[in-house]
Structures are given as C-alpha cells and as structure tokens.
GUKE-464024 format. One line per 2 residues: number of its first residue (from 1); for each residue x, y, z of C-alpha. Coordinates in steps of 0.02 Angstrom, whole numbers, plus 50000, padded with zeros to 5 digits. Example, Ala and Ser with C-alpha at 12.3 -4.5 7.8 and 13.67 -1.06 7.14 Angstrom:
BEGIN
1) 50615/49775/50390; 50684/49947/50357
END
This chain:
BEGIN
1) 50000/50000/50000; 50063/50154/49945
3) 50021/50325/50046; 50047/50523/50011
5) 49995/50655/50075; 49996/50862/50079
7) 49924/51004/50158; 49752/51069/50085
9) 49803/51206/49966; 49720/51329/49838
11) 49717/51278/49658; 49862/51178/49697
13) 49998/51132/49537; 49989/50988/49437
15) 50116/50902/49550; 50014/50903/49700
17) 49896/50789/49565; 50035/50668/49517
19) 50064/50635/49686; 49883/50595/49728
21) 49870/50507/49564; 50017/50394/49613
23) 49956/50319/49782; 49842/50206/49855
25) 49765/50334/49998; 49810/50526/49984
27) 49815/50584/50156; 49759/50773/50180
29) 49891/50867/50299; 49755/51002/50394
31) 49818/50968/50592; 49991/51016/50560
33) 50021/51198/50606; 50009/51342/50492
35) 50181/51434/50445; 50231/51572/50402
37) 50265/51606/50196; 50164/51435/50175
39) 50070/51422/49993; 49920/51366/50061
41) 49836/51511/50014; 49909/51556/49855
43) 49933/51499/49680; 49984/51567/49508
45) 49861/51571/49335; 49915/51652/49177
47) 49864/51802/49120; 49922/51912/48963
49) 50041/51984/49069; 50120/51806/49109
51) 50102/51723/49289; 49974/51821/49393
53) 49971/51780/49563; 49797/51755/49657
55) 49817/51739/49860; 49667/51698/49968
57) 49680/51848/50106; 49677/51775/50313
59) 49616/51823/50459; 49689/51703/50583
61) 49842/51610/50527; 49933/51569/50682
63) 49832/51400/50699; 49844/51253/50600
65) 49775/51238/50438; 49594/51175/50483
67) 49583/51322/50596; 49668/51468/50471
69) 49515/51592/50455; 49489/51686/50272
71) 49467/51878/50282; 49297/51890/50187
73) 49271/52073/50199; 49365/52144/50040
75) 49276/52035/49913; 49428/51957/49853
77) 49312/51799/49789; 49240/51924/49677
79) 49437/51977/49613; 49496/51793/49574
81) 49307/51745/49497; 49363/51892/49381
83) 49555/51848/49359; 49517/51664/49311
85) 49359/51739/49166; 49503/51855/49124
87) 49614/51731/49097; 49534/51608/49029
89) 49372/51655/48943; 49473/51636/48755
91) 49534/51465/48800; 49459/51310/48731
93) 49386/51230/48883; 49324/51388/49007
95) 49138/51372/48967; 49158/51175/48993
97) 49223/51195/49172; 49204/51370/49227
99) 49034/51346/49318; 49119/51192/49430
101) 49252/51306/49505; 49158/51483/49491
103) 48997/51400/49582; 49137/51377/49740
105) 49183/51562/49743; 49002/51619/49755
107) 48998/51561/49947; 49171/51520/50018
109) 49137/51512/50187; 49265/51547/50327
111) 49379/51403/50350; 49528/51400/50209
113) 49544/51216/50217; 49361/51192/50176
115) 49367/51303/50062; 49529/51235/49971
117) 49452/51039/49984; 49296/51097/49875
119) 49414/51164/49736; 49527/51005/49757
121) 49378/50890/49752; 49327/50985/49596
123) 49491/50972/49491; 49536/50789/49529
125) 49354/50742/49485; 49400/50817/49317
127) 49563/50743/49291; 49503/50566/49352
129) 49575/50543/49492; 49489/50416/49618
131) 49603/50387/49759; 49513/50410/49911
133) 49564/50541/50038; 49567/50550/50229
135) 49608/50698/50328; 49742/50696/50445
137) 49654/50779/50599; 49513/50647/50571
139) 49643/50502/50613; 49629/50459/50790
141) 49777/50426/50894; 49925/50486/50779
143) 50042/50603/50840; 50237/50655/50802
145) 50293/50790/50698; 50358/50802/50501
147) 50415/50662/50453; 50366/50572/50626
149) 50196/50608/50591; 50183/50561/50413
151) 50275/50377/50478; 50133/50368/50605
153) 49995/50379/50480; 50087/50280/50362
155) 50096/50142/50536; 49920/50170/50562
157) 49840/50109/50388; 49973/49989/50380
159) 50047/50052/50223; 50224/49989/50167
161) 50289/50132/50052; 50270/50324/50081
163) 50276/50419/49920; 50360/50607/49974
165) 50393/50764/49864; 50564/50799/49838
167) 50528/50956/49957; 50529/50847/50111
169) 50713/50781/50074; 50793/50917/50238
171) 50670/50854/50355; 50649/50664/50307
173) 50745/50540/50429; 50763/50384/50301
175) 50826/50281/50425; 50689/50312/50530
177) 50592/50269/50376; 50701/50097/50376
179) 50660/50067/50564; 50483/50051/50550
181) 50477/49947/50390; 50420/50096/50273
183) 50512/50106/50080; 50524/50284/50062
185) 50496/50361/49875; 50527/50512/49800
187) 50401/50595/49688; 50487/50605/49516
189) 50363/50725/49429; 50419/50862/49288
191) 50299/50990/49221; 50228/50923/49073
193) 50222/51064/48915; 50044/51072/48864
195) 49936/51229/48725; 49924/51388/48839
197) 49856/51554/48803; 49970/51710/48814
199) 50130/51653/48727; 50282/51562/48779
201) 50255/51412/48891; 50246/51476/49094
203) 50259/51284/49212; 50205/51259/49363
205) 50061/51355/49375; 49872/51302/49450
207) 49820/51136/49366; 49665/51251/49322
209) 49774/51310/49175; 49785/51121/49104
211) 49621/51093/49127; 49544/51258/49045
213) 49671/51255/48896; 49641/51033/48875
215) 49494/50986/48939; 49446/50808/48942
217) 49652/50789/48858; 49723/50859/49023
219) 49712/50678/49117; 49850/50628/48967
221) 49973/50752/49027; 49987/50695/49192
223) 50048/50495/49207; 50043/50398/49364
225) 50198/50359/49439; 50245/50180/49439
227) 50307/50131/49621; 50383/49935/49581
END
C-alpha cells in the first residue's frame, strides 16, 4: 500500500495531482500547524501579462490549517472569479468547466481548508483521479511531527511505502523510515508542456490552466507514477 499526503492548498499545481494520482490513499495534511510564507493560500494562473498571482487573504493564521480563518470582507472571491474569466474566457475549455470552480467562489465560507478541499475535490474529479482521501486531523491517535507524523499515519493504515515530494528531502529521517519497515519514494514529477494562452510556455502554475486550455486531454498530461 502506497500513501501520500499534503496540506490542503488553493488551486494547487499539477504536482500536488501526480502525487495523489500515484498512491493508494492521499492523506490530507490540515492538523499540522500553519507557517509562516506557506502556499496554502496562494497559487499562480496566467494572464496576458504572464504568471498572475491570486492569494486567498487571512484572518487568523497562527493555527493550524483547519483552523486558518479567510478575511471575507474585501471581496477578494469576487477579484479571482474575475482573474480566472480574464484569463481564461478565450481558451478552449472555460465554458466546459468554469461553472464547477466559479459555483465555489460564490459562497466560500470561513475556513481555508474547507474552502481549498471543494476546489481540490473539483479538479481531481475532472482529471480522474479516484484515490480516496482521509484527513489527517480525522485520524485518531497519531501524533509526532514532520516526518514522525507522516510515519505514524503511514503505521496506522498499515501502508508499506510512503511516496514524498522531493521538498521533504531536509526534514525526512530515512533511517527512521528503515526502522519502522516503510520504503520511502521520491516523487519524480516534471511539468509536462501542454497549449496555453498568452505566449511562451509559463510551468508550474494552478492545474486550472491544464484543465481550461485541455479539457477532457488534460488527464493525458499527467501519468501515474509507477512505484515497483
């Protein structure tokens, strides 16, 4: 059994997709503690100007990420519900999909993680994706920290390989890892090149840009990892 896992962020890139794509239970980081410069609340689209940067403004942050409060007095839903039409109305899927994510802006509620699961739930049901997901602060009984913590869960469904981004290299322990019987994996993942609006190719953005320039061809851009 193969498990992964990240925090709950907005429009996240078509690696965080991979990664789910590539495992047997995708485990959904929201009782680990909010930091400081995290990207939980932010993401980039493209624009005629090139990447444009939408952030989702906060009202508490010092709390972990199923507690991290959205500042809903500025009507920034009502600035990135305009940023993604202005982006995207020319390209060849945005009437296709833009009532599935738009729908989500009209009534975000307060909690960011909530918030950030409904747009999640909304691309990976586009791109096929059907692992099933559990969140982290419904798993009773697991503690630890980092790496600790991901073991732990790992432990707790009885899972024998943990499937990491390559972020999580300066804080994974592999022999800790080793010690508990767990094969860990890197994610080996590179941006595919797909038809975007606005000129030369920009990667990493918001899988929203594969899915509003492809459509129904975006689940070909993005294999599944094969963990032997």
């Amino acid at each position: 059994m193969i498990i992964s896992g990240h925090q709950p962020n907005y429009l996240p890139w078509l690696g965080y997709f991979h990664k789910m794509k590539s495992c047997d239970l995708f485990v959904i980081l929201d009782d680990v503690l909010h930091s400081r410069g995290a990207i939980t609340n932010k993401n980039k689209i493209k624009g005629p100007e090139g990447a444009r940067l939408l952030s989702v403004p906060l009202a508490q942050k010092k709390v972990q990420i199923k507690d991290v409060t959205i500042l809903n007095n500025n009507r920034w839903n009502s600035k990135h519900r305009s940023s993604l039409q202005s982006c995207y109305a020319r390209a060849p899927y945005w009437k296709d999909y833009k009532d599935l994510f738009l729908t989500v802006y009209d009534s975000p509620g307060d909690l960011l993680a909530e918030f950030n699961l409904r747009l999640i739930q909304v691309i990976r049901k586009i791109l096929n994706i059907d692992t099933p997901m559990v969140r982290s602060s419904e798993i009773s009984g697991v503690t630890g920290k980092k790496g600790t913590k991901i073991i732990n869960i790992c432990r707790h469904f009885g899972a024998d390989v943990c499937l990491s981004g390559t972020g999580a290299r300066d804080y994974n322990d592999e022999e800790e890892f080793k010690r508990n019987n767990l094969r860990l994996v890197y994610q080996e993942f590179k941006n595919p090149q797909y038809p975007q609006l606005w000129g030369d190719f920009i990667p990493n953005l918001s899988a929203v840009d594969l899915i509003f320039n492809c459509g129904p061809a975006s689940v070909n851009y993005l294999p599944k990892q094969l963990i032997r």
